[in-house]
C-alpha positions in Angstrom: -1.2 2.2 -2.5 -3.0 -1.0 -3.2 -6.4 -1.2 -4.4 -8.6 -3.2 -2.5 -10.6 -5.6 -4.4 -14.5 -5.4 -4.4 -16.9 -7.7 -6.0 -20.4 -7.1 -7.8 -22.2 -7.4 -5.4 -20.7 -4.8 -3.1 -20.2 -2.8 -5.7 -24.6 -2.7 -5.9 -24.3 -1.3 -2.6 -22.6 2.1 -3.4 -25.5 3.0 -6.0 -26.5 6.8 -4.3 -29.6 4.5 -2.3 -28.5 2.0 0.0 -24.8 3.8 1.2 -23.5 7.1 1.1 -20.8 6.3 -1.3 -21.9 6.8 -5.4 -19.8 4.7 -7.7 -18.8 3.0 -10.6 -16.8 -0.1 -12.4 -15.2 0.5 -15.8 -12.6 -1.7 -17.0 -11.8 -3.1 -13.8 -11.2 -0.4 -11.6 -14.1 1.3 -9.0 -14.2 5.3 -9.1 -15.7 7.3 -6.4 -18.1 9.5 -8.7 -20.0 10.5 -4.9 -19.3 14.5 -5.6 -20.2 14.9 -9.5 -23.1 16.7 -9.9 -23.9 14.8 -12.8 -24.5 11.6 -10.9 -27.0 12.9 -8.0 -29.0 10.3 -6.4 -27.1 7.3 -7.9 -28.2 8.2 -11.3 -26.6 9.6 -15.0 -28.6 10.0 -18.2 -29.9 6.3 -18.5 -27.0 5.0 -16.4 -27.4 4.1 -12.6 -24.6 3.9 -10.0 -23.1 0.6 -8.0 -22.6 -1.0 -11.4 -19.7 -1.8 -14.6 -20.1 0.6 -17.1 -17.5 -0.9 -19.2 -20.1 -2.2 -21.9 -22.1 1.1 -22.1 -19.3 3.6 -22.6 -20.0 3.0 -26.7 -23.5 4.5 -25.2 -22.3 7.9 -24.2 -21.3 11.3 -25.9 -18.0 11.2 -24.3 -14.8 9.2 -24.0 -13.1 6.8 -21.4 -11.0 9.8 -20.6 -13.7 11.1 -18.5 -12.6 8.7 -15.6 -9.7 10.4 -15.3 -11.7 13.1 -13.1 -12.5 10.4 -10.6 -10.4 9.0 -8.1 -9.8 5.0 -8.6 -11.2 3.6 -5.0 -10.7 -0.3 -5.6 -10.5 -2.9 -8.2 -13.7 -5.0 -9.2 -13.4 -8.9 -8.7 -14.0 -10.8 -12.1 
């Protein structure tokens, strides 16, 4: 299945506030991260939701491997 291409600024949108959806960029690919506990209300430690987290992941106390729990939803327009 293809993934359909989203920009930045639609992206924004799925931040937990403005639509239902929660999700997140990280090297070019979208995940739906709507049903992890850990990102309630849009938001994760310091991080928020409807944005690319590719920069930050040097940030965090894991590994990109964690997006393997998420499904990929679209692909983020440079």
């Amino acid at each position: 299945m293809e993934l359909q291409d989203y920009t930045k600024q639609q992206l924004a949108l799925r931040n937990g506030q403005d639509k239902p959806q929660i999700w997140v960029a990280f090297q070019g690919l979208i995940y739906d991260v709507t049903e992890s506990r850990l990102w309630r209300n849009g938001k994760h430690y310091e991080h928020w939701a409807g944005q690319d987290l590719t920069d930050e992941l040097s940030d965090a106390p894991h590994t990109a491997g964690v997006f393997e729990k998420f499904r990929a939803v679209g692909k983020l327009k440079s």
